[in-house]
Backbone bond lengths (Angstrom), bond angles and torsions (degrees), N, CA, C in turn:
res aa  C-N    CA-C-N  psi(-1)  N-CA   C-N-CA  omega(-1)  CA-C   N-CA-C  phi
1 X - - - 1.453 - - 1.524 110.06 -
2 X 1.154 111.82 145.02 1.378 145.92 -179.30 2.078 103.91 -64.81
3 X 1.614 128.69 137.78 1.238 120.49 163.06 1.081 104.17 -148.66
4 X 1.306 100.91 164.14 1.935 121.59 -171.24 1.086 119.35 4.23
5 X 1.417 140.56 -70.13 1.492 131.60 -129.56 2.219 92.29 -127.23
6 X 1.521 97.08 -5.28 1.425 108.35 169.76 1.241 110.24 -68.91
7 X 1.215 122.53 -51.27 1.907 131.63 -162.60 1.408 93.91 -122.95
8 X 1.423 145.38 0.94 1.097 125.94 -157.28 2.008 116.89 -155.00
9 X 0.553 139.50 74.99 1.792 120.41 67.51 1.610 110.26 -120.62
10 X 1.267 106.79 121.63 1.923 104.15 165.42 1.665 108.63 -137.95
11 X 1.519 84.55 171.23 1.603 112.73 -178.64 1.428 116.57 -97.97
12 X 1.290 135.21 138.86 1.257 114.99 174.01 1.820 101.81 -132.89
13 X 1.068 110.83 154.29 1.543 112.53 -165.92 1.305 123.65 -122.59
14 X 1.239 150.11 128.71 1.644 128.26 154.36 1.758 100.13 -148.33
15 X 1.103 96.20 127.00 1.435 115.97 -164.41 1.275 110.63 31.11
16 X 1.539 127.13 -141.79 1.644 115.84 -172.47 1.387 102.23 -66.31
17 X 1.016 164.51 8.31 1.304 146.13 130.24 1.382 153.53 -61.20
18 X 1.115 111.61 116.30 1.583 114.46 -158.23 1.578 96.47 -112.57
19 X 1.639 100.52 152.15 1.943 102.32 154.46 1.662 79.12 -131.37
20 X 1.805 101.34 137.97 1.412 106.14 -175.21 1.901 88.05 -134.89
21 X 1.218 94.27 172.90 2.128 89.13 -177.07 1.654 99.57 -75.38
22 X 1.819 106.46 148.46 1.487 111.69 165.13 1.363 116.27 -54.90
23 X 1.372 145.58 153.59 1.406 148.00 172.26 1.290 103.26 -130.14
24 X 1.308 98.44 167.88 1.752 115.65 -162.86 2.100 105.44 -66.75
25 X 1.774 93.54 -38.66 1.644 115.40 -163.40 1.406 105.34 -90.84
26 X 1.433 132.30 -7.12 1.734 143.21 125.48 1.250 111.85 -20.31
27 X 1.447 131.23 -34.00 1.381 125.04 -162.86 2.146 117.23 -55.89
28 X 1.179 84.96 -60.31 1.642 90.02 171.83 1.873 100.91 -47.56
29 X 1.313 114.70 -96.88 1.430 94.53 -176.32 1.210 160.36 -7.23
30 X 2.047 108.64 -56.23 1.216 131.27 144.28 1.252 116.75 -21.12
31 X 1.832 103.23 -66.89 1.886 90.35 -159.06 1.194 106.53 -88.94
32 X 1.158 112.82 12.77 1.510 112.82 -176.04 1.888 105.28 -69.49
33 X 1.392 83.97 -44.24 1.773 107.44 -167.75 1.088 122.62 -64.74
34 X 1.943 87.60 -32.85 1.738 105.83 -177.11 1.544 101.83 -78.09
35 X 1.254 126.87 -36.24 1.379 134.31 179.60 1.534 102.07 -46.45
36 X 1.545 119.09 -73.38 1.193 101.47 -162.50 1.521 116.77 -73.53
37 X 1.232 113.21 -1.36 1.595 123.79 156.86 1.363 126.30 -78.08
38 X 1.369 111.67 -14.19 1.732 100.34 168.33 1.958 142.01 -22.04
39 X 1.441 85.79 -70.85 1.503 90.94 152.68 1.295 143.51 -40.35
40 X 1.371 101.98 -68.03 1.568 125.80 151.33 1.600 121.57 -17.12
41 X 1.583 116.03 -54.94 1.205 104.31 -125.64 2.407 68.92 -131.08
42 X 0.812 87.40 -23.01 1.856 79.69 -179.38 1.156 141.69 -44.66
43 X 2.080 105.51 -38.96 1.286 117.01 172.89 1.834 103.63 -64.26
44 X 1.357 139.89 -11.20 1.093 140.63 176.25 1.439 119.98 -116.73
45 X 1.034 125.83 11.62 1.583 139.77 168.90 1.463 115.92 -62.18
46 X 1.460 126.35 98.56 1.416 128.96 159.12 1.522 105.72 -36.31
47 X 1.536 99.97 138.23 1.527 103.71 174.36 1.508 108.81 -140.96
48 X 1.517 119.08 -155.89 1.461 109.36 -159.30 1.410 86.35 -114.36
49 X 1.328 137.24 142.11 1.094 144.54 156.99 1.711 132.34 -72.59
50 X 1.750 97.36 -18.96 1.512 112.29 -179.35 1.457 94.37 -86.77
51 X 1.852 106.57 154.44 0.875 146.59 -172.78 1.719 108.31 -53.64
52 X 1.657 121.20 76.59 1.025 131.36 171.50 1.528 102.68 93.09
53 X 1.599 117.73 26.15 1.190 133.39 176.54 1.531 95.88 -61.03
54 X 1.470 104.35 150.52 1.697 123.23 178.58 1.497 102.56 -123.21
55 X 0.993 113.08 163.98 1.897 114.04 178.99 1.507 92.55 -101.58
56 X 1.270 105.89 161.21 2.145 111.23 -171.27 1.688 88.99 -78.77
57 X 1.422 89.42 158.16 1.649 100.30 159.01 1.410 145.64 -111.87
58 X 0.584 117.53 141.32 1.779 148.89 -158.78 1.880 95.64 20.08
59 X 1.849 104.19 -49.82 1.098 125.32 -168.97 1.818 110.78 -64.35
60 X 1.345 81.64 -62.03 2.187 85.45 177.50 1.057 104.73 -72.18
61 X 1.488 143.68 2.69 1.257 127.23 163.97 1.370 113.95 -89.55
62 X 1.364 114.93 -18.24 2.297 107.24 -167.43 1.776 68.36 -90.51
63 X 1.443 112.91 -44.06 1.911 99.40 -171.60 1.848 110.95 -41.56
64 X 1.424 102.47 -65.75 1.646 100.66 166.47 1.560 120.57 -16.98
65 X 1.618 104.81 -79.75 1.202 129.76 -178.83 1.102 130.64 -33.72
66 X 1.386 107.63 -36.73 1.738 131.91 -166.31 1.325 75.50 -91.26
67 X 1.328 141.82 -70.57 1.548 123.45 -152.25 1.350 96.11 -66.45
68 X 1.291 127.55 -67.72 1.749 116.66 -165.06 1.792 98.05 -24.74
69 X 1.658 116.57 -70.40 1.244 110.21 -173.21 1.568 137.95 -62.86
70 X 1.539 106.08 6.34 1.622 103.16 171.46 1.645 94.26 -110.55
71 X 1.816 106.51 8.90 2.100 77.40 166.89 1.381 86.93 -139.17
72 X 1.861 111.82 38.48 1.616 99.74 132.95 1.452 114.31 88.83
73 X 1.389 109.21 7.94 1.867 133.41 -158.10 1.277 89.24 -115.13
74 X 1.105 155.80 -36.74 1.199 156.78 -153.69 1.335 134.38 -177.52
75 X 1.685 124.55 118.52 1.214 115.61 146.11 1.252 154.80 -112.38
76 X 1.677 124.71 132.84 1.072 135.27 -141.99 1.653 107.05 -91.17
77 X 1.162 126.29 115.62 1.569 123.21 179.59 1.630 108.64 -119.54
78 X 1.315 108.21 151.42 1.457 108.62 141.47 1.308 130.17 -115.48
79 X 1.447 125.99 123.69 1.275 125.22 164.96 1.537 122.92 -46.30
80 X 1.456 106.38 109.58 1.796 110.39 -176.61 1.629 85.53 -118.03
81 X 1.533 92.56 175.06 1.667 99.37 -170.78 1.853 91.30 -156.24
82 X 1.293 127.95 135.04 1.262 120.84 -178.60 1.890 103.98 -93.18
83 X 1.593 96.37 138.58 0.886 102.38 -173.95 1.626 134.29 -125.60
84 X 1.334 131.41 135.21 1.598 123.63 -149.34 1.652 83.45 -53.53
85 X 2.041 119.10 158.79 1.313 125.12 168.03 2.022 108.00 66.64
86 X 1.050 87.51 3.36 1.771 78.96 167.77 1.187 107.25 -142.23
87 X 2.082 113.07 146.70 1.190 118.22 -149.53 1.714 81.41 -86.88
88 X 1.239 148.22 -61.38 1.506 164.35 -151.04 1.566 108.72 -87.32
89 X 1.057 137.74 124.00 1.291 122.82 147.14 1.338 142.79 -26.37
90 X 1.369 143.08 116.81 1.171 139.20 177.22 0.807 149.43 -57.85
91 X 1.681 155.83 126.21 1.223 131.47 -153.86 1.646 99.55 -93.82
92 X 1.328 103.39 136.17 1.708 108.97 -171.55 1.327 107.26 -122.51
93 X 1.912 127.65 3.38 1.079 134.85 -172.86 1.433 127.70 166.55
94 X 1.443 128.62 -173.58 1.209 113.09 165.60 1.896 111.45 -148.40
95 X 1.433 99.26 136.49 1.741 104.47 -170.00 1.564 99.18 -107.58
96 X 1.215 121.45 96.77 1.989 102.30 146.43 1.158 122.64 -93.29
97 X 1.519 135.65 142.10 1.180 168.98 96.99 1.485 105.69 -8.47
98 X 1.303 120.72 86.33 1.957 110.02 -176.79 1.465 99.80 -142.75
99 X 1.414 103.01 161.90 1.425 114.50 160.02 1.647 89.83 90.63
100 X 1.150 141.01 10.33 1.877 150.18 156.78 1.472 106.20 -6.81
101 X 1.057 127.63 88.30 1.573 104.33 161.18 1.508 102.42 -133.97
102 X 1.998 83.65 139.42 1.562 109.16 172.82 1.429 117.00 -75.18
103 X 1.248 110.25 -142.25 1.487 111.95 -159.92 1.350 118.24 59.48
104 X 2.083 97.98 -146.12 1.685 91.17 -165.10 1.752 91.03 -87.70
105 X 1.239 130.46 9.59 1.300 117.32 168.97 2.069 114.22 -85.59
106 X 0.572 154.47 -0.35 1.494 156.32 -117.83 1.802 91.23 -65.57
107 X 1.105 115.27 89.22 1.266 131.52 -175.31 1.125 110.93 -146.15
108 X 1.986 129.73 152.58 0.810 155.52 150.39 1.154 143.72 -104.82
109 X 1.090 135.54 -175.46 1.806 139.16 150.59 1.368 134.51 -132.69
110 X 1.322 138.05 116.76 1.550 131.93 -156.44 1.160 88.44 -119.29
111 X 1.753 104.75 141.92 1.203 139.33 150.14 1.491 119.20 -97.58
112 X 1.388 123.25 169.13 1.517 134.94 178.09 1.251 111.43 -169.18
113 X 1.400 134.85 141.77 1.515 153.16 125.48 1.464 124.46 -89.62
114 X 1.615 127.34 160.72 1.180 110.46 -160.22 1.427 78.86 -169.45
115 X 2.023 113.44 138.27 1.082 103.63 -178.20 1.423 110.88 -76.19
116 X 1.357 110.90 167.56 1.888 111.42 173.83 0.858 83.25 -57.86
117 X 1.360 136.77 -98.37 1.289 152.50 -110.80 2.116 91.97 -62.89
118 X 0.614 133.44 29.53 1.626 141.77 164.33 1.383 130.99 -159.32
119 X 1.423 100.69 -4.14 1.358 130.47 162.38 1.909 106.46 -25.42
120 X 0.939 161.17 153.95 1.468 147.33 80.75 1.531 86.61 148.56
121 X 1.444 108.60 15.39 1.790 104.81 -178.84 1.673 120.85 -129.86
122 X 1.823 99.36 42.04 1.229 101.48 176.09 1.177 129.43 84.03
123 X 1.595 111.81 -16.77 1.728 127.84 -175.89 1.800 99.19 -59.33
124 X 0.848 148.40 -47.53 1.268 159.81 -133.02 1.905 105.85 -112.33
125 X 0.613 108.80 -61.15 1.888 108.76 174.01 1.863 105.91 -73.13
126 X 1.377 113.06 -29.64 1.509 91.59 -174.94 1.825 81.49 -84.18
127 X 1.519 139.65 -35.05 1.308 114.79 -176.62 1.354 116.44 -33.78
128 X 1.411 98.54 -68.49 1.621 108.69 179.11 1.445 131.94 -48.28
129 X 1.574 97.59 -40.44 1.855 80.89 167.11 1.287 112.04 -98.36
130 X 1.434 130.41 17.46 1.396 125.91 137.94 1.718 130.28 -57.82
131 X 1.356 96.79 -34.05 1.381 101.50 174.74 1.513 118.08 -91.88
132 X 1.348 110.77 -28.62 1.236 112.94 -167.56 1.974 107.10 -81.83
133 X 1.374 104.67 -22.11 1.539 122.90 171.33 1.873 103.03 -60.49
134 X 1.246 106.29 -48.21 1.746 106.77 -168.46 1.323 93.29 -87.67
135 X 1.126 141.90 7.10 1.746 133.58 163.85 1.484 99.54 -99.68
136 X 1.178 128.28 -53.63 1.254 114.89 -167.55 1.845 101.80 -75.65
137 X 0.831 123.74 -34.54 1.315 119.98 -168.71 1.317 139.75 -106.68
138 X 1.482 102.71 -18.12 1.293 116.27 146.44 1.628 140.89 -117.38
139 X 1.679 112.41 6.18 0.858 126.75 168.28 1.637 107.19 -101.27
140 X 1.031 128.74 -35.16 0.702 151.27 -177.32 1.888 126.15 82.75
141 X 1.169 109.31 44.97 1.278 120.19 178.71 1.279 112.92 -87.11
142 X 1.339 116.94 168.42 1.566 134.56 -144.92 1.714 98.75 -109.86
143 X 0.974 102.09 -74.58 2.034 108.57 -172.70 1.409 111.54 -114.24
144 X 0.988 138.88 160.55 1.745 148.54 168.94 1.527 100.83 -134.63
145 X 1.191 113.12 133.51 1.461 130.77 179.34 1.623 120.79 -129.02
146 X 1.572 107.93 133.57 1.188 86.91 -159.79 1.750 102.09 -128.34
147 X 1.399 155.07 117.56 1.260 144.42 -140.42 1.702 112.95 -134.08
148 X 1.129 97.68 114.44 1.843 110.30 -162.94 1.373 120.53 -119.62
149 X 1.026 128.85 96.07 1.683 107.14 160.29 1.239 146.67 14.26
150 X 1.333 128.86 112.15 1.835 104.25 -165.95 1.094 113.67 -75.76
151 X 1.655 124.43 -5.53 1.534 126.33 173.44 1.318 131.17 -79.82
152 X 1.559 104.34 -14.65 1.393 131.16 -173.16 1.765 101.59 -82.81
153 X 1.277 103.53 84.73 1.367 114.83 -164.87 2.002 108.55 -81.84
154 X 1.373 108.47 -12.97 1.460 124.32 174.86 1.413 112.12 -87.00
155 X 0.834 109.65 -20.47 1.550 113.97 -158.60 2.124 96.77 -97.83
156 X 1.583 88.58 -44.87 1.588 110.00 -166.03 2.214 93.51 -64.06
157 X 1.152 102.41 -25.83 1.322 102.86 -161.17 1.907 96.29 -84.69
158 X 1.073 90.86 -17.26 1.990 95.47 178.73 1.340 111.61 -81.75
159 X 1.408 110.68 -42.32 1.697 106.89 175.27 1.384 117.99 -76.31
160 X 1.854 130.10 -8.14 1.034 146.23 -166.84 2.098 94.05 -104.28
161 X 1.073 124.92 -36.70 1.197 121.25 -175.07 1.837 100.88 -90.08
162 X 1.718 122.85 -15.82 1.191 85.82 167.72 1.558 107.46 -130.13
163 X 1.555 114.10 45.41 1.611 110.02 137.03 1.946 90.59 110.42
164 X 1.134 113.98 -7.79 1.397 109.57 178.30 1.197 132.91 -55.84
165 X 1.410 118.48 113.23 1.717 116.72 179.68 1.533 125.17 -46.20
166 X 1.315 126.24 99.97 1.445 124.24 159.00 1.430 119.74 -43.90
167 X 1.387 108.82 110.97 2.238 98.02 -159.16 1.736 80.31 -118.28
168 X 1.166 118.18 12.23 1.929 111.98 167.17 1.484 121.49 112.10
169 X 1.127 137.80 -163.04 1.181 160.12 155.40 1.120 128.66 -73.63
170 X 1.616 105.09 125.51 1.660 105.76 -175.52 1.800 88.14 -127.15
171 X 1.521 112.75 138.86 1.285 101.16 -162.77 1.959 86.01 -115.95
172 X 1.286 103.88 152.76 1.208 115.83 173.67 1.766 111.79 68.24
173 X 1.389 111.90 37.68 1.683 123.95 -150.12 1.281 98.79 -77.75
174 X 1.574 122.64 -48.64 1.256 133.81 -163.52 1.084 138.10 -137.80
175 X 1.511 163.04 112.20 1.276 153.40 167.60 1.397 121.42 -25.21
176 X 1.183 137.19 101.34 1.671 124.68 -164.46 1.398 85.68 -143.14
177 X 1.822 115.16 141.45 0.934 126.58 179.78 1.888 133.65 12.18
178 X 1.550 92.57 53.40 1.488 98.43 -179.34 1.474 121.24 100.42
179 X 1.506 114.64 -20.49 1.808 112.36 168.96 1.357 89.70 -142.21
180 X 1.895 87.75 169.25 1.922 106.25 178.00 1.397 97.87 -72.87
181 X 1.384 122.15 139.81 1.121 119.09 -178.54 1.985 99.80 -131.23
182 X 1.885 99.43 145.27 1.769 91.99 -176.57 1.421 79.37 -85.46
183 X 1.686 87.04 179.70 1.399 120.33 -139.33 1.743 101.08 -147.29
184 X 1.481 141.89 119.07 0.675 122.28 143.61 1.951 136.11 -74.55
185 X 1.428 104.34 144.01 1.763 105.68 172.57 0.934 115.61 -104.79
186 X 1.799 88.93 144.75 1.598 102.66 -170.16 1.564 109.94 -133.81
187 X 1.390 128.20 127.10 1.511 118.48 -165.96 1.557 99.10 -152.06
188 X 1.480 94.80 139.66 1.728 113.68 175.14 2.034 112.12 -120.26
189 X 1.102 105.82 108.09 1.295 86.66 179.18 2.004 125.83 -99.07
190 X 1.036 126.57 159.92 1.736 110.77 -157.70 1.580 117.73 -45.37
191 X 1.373 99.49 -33.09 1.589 108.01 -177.27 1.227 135.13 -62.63
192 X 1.730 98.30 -0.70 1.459 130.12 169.15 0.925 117.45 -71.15
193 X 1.466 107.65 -60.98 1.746 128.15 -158.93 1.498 102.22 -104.09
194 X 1.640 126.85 51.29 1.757 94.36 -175.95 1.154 117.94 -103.31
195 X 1.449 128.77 29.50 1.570 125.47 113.46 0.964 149.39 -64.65
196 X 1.023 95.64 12.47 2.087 116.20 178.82 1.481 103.40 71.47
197 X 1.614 108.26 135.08 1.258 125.97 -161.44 1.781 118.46 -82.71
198 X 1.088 99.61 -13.37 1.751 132.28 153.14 1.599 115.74 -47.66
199 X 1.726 97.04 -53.04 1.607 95.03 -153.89 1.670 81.93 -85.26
200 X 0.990 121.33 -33.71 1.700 112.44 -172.37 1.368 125.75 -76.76
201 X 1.155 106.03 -4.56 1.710 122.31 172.77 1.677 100.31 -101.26
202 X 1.090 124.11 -38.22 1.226 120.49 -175.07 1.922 108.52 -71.18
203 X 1.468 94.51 -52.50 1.623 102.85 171.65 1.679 120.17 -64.46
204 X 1.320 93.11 5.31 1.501 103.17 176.00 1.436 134.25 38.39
């Protein structure tokens, strides 16, 4: 198995798009983004399932995050994108890499959000096979799996544009905005992509 400073903290790049790690001083930005995404982004919002459970904030979550990624369970990115008139890249979203396990499984699961307002321009599938390229190929993991809503018709169109196996229905998969909600699965394993899952989304 893989620890801290082996897999963890990096940058990954392809043209103006970056996924770089969340930081503590992100906070203003984030909710800024998340704000005007509220709407947007609610019907798919993990929530707490316990009895008047709250989700952590802004703070215990990069805290979470940061630990998953110094024991190697997870990595936490945000999608930034550089932009004409700004000195920093922008944050345009957010990718985790979670649920890591070594052994003879060396598998994962990725999540993503993405603001509307950049929605429908590719930001979101090159994330993913940005991330899913540095797991299989330089971490050296086996499969990435990725599990969505069947209503989530944006999301469904990203795992469909970059080649991901529909392996079915998992019913009652997840907590999403207030009930268990099923879930379709979606999984690519390296022996799929071994031109890198980048160059084949990019070559379209």
């Amino acid at each position: 198995m893989m620890y801290g400073s082996a897999i963890w903290p990096v940058t990954l790049e392809s043209g103006d798009l970056l996924l770089r790690p969340i930081r503590y001083r992100d906070k203003r930005e984030w909710s800024e983004v998340r704000s005007r995404n509220s709407e947007w982004l609610a019907p798919w919002e993990a929530s707490n399932p316990a009895p008047g459970g709250r989700l952590p904030s802004y703070r215990q979550m990069v805290g979470s995050l940061n630990e998953q990624a110094r024991q190697s369970t997870a990595l936490p990115f945000l999608i930034v994108e550089r932009t004409a008139g700004f000195h920093e890249p922008q944050i345009v979203g957010q990718l985790t890499v979670s649920s890591i396990v070594w052994g003879s499984a060396m598998m994962a699961t990725l999540g993503y959000w993405v603001d509307k307002d950049r929605a429908g321009r590719g930001i979101a599938p090159t994330a993913v096979a940005m991330a899913t390229d540095h797991c299989f190929r330089v971490l050296g993991l086996h499969r990435m799996e990725i599990n969505i809503r069947p209503e989530n018709s944006p999301s469904l169109r990203v795992v469909e544009k970059l080649g991901f196996r529909d392996e079915g229905y998992r019913e009652r998969y997840l907590h999403i905005n207030g009930e268990w909600a099923d879930h379709r699965s979606f999984a690519l394993t390296a022996e799929e992509v071994p031109e890198g899952l980048l160059r084949r989304w990019l070559r379209g």
